[in-house]
N, C-alpha and C positions, 0 to 999 in steps of 0.2 A: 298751808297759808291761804289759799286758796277760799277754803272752804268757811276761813275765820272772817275774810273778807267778806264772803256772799250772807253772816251772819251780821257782821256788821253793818251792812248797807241794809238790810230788811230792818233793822234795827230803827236806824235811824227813819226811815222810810217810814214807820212804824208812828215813832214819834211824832212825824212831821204831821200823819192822817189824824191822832189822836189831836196835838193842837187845834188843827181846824176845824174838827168835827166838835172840840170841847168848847173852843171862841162862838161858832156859830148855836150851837147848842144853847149853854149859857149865855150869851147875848142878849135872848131872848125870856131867859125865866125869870121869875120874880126873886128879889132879894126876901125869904121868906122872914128871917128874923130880922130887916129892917121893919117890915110891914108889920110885926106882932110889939114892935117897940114904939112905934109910930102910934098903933090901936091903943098902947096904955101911955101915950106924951113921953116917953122915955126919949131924950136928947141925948149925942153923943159928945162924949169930952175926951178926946185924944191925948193922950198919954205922950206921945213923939208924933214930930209930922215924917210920914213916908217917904221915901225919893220919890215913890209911882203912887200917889195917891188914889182910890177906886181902881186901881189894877189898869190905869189909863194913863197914856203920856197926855202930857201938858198940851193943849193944844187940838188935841186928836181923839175928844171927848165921843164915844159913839161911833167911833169909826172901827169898824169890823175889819178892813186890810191892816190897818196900823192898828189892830190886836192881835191878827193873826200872826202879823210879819215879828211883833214883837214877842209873841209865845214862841215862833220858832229859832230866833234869837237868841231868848236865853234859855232855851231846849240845847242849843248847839255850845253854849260857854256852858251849863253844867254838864252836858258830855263831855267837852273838852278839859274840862276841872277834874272829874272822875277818871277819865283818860292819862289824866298827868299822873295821878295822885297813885295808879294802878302801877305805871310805869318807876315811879319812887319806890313803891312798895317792891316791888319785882327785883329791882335793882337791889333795895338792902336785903331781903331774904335769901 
């Protein structure tokens, strides 16, 4: 058990360095296919409005902690989804 735990925590650990380094990362790069839709006037017409619009909370436009804090958020509920969902499986087979 031991050992499943010292896998699990790298794991997760893992996760947490990949959000950060991907928020600060992309942060800063260019949205290439808005700029090539921009260069030929192509406007966007949304289909549905998002919950998290631009991958940003309301409010917290540009803020790199409150994208951070928010990548590792829902890092941590689809682990825990994946985690349930492993445990159901486990239990019917």
């Amino acid at each position: 058990m031991d050992g499943n735990r010292k896998v699990f925590m790298t794991g997760i650990i893992l996760s947490i360095i990949f959000v950060v380094v991907g928020c600060v990362w992309f942060s800063n790069s260019a949205e290439t296919l808005d700029e090539v839709a921009a260069h030929f006037g192509v406007t966007d017409s949304p289909l549905w409005t998002p919950p998290i619009p631009d991958y940003e909370l309301p409010g917290f436009g540009g803020n790199l902690l409150a994208a951070i804090m928010v990548g590792i958020v829902f890092t941590m509920v689809i682990l825990g989804v994946t985690f349930a969902v492993g445990k159901v499986l486990k239990i019917r087979g």
